[in-house]
Each structure stands twice: as structure tokens, then as C-alpha cells.
C-alpha positions as CSV (number, residue, x, y, z in Angstrom):
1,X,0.0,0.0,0.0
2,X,2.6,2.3,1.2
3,X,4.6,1.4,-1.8
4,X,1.5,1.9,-4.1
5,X,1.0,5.5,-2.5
6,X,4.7,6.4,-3.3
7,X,4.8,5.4,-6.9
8,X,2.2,8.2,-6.8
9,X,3.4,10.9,-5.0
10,X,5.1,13.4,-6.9
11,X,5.9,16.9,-5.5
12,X,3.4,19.5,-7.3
13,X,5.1,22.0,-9.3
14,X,3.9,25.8,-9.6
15,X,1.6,25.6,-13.0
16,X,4.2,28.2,-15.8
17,X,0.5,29.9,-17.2
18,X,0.1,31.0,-13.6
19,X,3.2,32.4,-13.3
20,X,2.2,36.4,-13.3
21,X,4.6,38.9,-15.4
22,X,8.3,37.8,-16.5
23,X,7.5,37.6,-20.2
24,X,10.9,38.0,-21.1
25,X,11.9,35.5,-19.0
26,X,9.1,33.1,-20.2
27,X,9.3,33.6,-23.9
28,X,13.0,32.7,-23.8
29,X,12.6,29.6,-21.9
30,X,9.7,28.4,-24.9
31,X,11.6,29.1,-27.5
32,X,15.0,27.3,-26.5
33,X,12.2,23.9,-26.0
34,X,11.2,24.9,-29.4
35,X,14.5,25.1,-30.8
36,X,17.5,23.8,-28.4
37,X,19.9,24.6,-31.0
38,X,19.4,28.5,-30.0
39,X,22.1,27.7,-27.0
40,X,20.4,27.9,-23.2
41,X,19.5,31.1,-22.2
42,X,20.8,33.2,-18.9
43,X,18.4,34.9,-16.9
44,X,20.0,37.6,-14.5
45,X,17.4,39.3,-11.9
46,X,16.8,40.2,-8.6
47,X,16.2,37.5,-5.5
48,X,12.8,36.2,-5.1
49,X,11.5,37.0,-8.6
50,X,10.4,33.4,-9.4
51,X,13.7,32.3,-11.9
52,X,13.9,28.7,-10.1
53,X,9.9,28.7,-9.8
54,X,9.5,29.6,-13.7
55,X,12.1,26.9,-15.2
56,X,11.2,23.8,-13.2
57,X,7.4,24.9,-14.8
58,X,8.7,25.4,-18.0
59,X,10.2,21.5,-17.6
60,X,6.9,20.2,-16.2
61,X,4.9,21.2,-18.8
62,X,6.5,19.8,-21.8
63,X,4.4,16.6,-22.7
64,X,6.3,13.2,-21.8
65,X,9.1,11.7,-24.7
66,X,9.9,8.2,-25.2
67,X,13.0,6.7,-24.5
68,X,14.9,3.1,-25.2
69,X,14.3,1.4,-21.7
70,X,17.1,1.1,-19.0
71,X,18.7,3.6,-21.1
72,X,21.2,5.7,-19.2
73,X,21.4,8.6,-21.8
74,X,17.5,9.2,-22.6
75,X,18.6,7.5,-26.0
76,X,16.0,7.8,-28.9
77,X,15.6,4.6,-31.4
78,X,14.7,6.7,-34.3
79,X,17.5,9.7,-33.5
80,X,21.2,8.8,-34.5
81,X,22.0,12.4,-32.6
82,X,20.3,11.3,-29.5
83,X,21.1,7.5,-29.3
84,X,24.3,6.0,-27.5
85,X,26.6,3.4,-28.7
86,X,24.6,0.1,-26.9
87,X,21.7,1.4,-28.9
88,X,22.9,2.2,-31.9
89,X,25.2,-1.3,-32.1
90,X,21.3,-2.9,-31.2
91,X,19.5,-1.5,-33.5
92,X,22.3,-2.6,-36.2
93,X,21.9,-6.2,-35.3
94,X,18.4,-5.9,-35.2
95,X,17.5,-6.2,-31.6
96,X,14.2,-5.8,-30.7
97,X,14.0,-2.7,-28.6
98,X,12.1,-1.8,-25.6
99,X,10.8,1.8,-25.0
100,X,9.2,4.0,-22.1
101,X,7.4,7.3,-21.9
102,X,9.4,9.7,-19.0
103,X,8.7,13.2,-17.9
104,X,11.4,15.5,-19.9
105,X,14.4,15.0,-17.4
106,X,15.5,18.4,-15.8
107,X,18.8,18.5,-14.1
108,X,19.6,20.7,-11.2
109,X,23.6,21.4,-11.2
110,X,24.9,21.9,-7.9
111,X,27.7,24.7,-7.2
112,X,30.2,22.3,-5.4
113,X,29.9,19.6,-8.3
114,X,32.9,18.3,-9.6
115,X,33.8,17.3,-13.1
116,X,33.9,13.7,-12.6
117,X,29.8,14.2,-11.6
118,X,29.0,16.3,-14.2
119,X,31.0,14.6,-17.3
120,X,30.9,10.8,-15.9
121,X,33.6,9.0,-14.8
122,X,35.1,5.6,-14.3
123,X,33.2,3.0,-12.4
124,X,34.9,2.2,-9.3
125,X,32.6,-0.6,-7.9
126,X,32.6,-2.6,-11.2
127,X,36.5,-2.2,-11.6
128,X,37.1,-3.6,-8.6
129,X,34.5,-6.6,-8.5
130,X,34.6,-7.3,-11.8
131,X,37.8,-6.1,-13.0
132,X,36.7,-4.6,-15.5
133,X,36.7,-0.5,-17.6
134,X,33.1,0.4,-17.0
135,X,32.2,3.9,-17.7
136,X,29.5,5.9,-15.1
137,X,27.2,8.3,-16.7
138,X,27.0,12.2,-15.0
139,X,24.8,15.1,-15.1
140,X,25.3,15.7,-18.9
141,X,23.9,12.0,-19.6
142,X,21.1,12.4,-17.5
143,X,20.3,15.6,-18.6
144,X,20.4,14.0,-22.4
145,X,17.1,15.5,-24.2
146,X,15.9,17.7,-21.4
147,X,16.9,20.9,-19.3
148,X,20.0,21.4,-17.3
149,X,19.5,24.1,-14.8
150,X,22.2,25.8,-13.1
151,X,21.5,27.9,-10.5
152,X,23.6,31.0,-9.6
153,X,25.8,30.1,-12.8
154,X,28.1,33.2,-12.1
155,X,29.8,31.6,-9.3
156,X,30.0,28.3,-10.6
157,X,33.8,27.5,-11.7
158,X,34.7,28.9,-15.3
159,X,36.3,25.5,-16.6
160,X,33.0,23.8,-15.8
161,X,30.7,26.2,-17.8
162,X,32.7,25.9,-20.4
163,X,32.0,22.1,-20.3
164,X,28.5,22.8,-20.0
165,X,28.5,25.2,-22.5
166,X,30.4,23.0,-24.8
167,X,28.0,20.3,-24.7
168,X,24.8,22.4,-25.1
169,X,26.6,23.6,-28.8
170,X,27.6,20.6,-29.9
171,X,25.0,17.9,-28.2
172,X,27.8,15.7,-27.6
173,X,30.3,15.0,-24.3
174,X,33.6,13.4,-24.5
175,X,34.7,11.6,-21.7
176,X,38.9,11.1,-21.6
177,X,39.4,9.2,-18.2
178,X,41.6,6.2,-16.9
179,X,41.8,4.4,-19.9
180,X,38.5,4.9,-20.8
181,X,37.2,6.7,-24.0
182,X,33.3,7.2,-24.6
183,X,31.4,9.9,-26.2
184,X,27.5,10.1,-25.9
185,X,24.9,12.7,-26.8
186,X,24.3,15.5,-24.7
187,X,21.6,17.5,-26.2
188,X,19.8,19.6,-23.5
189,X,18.4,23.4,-23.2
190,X,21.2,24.7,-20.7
191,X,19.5,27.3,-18.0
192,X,21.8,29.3,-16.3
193,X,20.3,31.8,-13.2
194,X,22.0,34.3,-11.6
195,X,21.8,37.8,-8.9
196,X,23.8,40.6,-10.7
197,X,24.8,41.9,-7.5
198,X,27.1,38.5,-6.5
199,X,29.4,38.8,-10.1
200,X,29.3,38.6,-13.8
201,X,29.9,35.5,-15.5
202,X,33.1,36.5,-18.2
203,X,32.5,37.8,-21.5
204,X,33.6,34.7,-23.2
205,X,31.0,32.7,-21.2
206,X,28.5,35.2,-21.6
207,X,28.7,34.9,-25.5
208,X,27.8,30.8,-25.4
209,X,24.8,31.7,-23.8
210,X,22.1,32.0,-26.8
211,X,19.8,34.7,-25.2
212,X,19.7,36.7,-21.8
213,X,16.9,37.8,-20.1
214,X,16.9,40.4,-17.5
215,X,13.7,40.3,-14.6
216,X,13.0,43.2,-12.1
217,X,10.9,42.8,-9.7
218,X,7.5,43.9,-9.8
219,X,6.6,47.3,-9.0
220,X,2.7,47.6,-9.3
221,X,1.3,46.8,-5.6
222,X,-1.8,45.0,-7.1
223,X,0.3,42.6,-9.2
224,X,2.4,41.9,-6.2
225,X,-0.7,41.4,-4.5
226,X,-1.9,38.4,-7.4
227,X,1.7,36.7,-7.2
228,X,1.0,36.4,-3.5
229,X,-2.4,35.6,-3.6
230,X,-1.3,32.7,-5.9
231,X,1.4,31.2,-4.4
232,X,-0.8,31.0,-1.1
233,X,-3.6,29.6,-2.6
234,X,-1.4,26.9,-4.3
235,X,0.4,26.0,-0.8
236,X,-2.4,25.6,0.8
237,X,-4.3,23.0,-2.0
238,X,-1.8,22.4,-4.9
239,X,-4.3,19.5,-6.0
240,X,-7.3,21.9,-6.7
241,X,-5.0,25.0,-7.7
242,X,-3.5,22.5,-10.6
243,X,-7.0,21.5,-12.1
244,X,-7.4,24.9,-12.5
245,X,-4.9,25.3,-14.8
246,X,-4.8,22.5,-16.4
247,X,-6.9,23.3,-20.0
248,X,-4.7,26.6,-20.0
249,X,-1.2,24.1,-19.5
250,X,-2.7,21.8,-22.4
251,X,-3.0,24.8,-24.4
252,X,0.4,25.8,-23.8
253,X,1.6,22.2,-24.4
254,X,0.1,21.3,-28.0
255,X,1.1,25.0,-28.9
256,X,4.7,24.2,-28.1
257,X,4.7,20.8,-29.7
258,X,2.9,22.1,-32.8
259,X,5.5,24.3,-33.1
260,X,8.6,22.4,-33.2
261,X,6.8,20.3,-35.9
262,X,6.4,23.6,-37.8
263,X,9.7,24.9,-37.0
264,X,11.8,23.1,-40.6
265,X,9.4,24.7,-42.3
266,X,9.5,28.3,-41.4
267,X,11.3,30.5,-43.9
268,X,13.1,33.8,-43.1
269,X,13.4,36.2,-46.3
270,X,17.1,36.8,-47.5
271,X,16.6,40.6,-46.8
272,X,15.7,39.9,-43.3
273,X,18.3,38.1,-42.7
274,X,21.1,41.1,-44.2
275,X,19.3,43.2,-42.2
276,X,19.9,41.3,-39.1
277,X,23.7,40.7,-40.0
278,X,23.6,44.2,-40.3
279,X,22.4,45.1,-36.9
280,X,25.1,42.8,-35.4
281,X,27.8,44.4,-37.6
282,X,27.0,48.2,-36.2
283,X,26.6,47.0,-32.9
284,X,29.7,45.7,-32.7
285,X,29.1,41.6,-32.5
286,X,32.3,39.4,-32.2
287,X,31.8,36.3,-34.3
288,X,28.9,35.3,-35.7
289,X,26.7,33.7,-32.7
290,X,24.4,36.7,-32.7
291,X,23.4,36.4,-36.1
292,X,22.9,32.7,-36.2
293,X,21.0,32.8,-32.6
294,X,19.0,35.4,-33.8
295,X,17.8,34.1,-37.0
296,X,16.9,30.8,-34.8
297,X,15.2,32.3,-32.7
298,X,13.4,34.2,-35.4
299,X,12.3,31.2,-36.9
300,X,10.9,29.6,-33.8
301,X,8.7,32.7,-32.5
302,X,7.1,32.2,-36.2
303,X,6.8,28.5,-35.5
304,X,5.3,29.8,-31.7
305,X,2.5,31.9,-33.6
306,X,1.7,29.0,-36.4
307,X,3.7,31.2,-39.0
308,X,5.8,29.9,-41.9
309,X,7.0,33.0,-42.3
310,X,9.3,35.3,-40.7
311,X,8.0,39.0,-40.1
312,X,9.9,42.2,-39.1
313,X,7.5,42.1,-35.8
314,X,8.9,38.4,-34.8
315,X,12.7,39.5,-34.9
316,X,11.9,43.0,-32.9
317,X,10.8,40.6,-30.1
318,X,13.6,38.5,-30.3
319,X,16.6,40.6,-31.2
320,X,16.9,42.4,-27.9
321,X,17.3,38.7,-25.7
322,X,19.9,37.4,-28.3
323,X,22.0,40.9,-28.4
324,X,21.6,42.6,-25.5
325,X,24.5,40.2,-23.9
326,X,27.1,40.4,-26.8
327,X,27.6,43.8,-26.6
328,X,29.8,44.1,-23.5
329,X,33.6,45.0,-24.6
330,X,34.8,45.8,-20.9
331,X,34.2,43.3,-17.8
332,X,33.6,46.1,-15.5
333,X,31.1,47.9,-17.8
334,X,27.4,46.5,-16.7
335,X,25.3,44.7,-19.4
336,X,23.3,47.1,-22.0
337,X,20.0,46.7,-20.8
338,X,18.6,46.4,-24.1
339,X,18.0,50.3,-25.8
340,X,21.0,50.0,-27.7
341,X,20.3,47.1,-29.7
342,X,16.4,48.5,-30.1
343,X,17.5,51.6,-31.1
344,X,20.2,50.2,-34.1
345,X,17.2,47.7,-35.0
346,X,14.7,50.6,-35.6
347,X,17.5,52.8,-37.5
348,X,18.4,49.9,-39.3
349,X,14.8,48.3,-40.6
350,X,13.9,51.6,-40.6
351,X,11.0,51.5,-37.9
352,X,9.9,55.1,-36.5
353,X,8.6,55.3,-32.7
């Protein structure tokens, strides 16, 4: 019975269409599950404004995928990008293979985690019992297909951001350890958090990040008042406060997955996307991240509204989260909050106030 009752019990998570203000923050998140290949996003705010609340909704939302059973990277049978090497060796010998359905995994990184945990490492117990190289998955194995959510990212050690952040490009880790040499997939939408006030993350860093969004706290007394009125209310009965929003989540989900189905489809005009190149090249851009991110995440706000089509209104939401944080040429000059890269966007596609 007891066992029954815990197979059950999940903790409730806060419902994301309940979630009052932060559309910034929200439309960023969206997008990188519609496109992963935008590159994470880094959300820098205030304490207490709802950035942990917001991503674990964001990762309980998105509908269920199905994996190859017993499968310690998430592996898909169909994906060659997201399948290991046991699966892929399977499926040439023509196994038969078994599948489940899982919640999207979402991975919380600690701050005092060490590379050996988050890249996988050597396993001990089977090297010494059976005496033989066995390789343990980490955090980027698990995290294989879903979020990875790092919490205050700015003080997490550079050399293990950059790991993260290598893996989140290229949707692959390589493991080099003891005599063992394994590379599995490592696709995931990387979230980074983070106060201002306790230290930038470095330029460098700052630039692997495919958008940033910037919350505040709210101001206006009667929305503080809803946010509080909420958050009671679902503390007190999550159960009922959840079938309460459950069409509206529904909604949110089929929009979402209609979307990425749309998403190889959506086409962005060749002038629209000089234009963008353009706005990179007068603000300054190094590289070319900004303009690639940018014409991503272009695409997938189309793909959000049921477009095909790329407008000049779907890249003047977007350009600001996928510029704003490129911009910076000194570490000790603070992050341009944004008018800079809406003002060269209205000179340049010619937009008057």
C-alpha cells in the first residue's frame, strides 16, 4: 500500500501559465524547448522574482518523450543524434527494442559539483568486483534530451561552464578518463540563473549563452498582491490549484509541440536576414553567434504563432534577448540593458517610434 501510495506521489510544481509577469523570462525559456539549437538562455534578476519557480514549470509542462528502456542517456531509437553506442550497435543487429514514456528530465547542477559528476567518470565498484573498464554516466547524460538548470551560474567555476556550454553547442560530451574513451549525446536546453549583484559571468562565457533575459521585480502593488495571492492559494491545496490550470497548461503544451513540428518549415526572407547581420555588424558583434541565434530564434517565435513566415515584428521581439548580452567589450562595464540594440534595430529596418 505504502509502496503503491509512493509510486504516486510526486511533489506539485507551480503551474508556468500561472506564473504572473516575467514575459521576457518566459518567452526565452519556450523558445529554446522549441529550438534547443538557439544555446540555453541566462536569466539575470533580482532574488525572489520566481527564476527557479519559472524553469522547473517550464520542464513540467513539456508533454512526456519516449525513451529506449534502461537507457542511461535518454537514448531515442529513431535519432542517430540522440542515441548511445549500446543502442545504436542494437539496433544494427536488429534487436528488438524496448521503449518508455518519461517526464522531460530536468537536471539541477549543484555549485560544489565536480567534473567527474558532471562529465561521468570511471566506475569504481565494477573495476574492482569485476575487474573490468566500465564507464559511469554524470549530469550531462542524464540531462540528455531535457533541461539542465544551473543555479547562480556566475559563481560556478569557469572550466565547468565551459564544459557545460560545450556540450549544449555541440549535443555531444567526450569523456577522456583512466583508460576509458566514450562519447555520448548531450543535447539539452542549458538554463543558467543568476543575482547581478554577487558577479558577472566573463564575456567569453556570456557569448555561449544564446539569449539573456533580464527580470526586475515587480513594482505595481496590485500585481504583487496576485503573485502572493497565488502562491498562497497553491500551498495551501496544490491539487485543486492545478486542475485549475490544467486546460490553459494543455494549451500551452500542443502550442509548443505544434510548433517544433512547424519549425523546418519556417522560412526567413534573404533581406531579413542582411538586415539582421547588419544590426550585429553596427553594434559591434564578435563572431557570428548573434546572427545565427538570432535568425533561430526568429524562426521559432514564427513556429510559436503558427507562422511559416518570418515578419519584421517576430525579430523585434527576439533581437533584444539574443543581443543585449554580446555587446559588452569591458568586464567592468554593466550589461546594456537592451535600448541600444532597439534603437540600431529601428534605424536599421527603418521602424519610427
Amino acid at each position: 500500500m505504502v509502496t503503491e501510495k509512493l509510486k504516486k506521489f510526486t511533489t506539485p510544481v507551480f503551474p508556468f501559465t500561472a506564473i504572473v509577469g516575467q514575459e521576457e523570462m518566459k518567452l526565452a525559456l519556450q523558445l529554446n524547448v522549441i529550438d534547443p539549437k538557439i544555446g540555453g538562455v541566462m536569466i539575470m534578476g533580482d532574488r525572489g522574482t520566481g527564476k527557479s519557480t519559472t524553469i522547473r514549470a517550464i520542464a513540467d509542462l513539456l508533454p512526456e518523450i519516449e525513451i529506449v528502456k534502461d537507457d542511461p542517456f535518454n537514448s531515442d531509437k529513431t535519432d542517430l543524434d540522440l542515441m548511445g553506442n549500446e543502442v545504436r550497435q542494437a539496433i544494427q543487429n536488429n534487436e528488438t527494442i524496448e521503449t518508455e514514456l518519461i517526464k522531460i528530465p530536468m537536471v539541477d547542477l549543484p555549485l560544489g559539483a565536480t567534473e567527474d559528476r558532471v562529465c561521468g567518470t570511471i566506475d569504481i565498484e565494477k573495476a574492482l568486483t569485476e575487474g573490468i573498464k566500465a564507464f559511469e554516466p554524470g549530469l550531462l547524460a542524464k540531462a540528455n534530451r531535457g533541461l539542465l538548470y544551473v543555479d547562480e551560474v556566475n559563481l560556478l567555476d569557469d572550466h565547468l561552464v565551459d564544459i557545460l556550454l560545450d556540450s549544449a553547442a555541440s549535443g555531444w560530451n567526450t569523456v577522456e578518463r583512466e583508460g576509458i574513451s566514450i562519447r555520448h549525446p548531450a543535447r539539452f536546453v542549458l538554463v543558467g540563473s543568476g543575482n547581478p549583484e554577487e558577479g558577472e559571468l566573463r564575456p567569453q562565457l556570456l557569448d555561449r549563452f544564446g539569449m539573456h533575459a533580464e527580470i526586475r521585480t515587480v513594482k505595481d502593488p496590485i500585481l504583487r498582491v496576485k503573485v502572493v495571492e497565488e502562491r498562497t492559494s497553491f500551498d495551501q491545496d496544490p491539487t485543486i490549484w492545478l486542475n485549475n490550470y490544467e486546460e490553459k497548461q494543455q494549451e500551452l503544451r500542443d502550442r509548443i509541440v505544434s510548433a517544433q513540428k512547424l519549425l523546418p518549415t519556417v522560412q526567413l526572407d534573404y533581406n531579413l536576414r542582411v538586415k539582421i547581420s547588419e544590426v550585429c555588424s553596427q553594434l559591434d558583434v564578435d563572431g557570428l553567434r548573434g546572427d545565427i541565434v538570432t535568425n533561430r530564434a526568429a524562426k521559432a517565435y514564427a513556429a510559436y504563432n503558427s507562422r511559416d513566415i518570418v515578419t519584421v515584428e517576430d525579430i523585434s521581439k527576439i533581437i533584444t534577448l539574443c543581443l543585449r548580452h554580446r555587446l559588452r567589450k569591458d568586464p567592468l562595464e554593466s550589461i546594456d540593458s537592451g535600448d541600444k540594440v532597439s534603437k540600431v534595430f529601428k534605424e536599421i529596418f527603418e521602424i519610427e517610434d
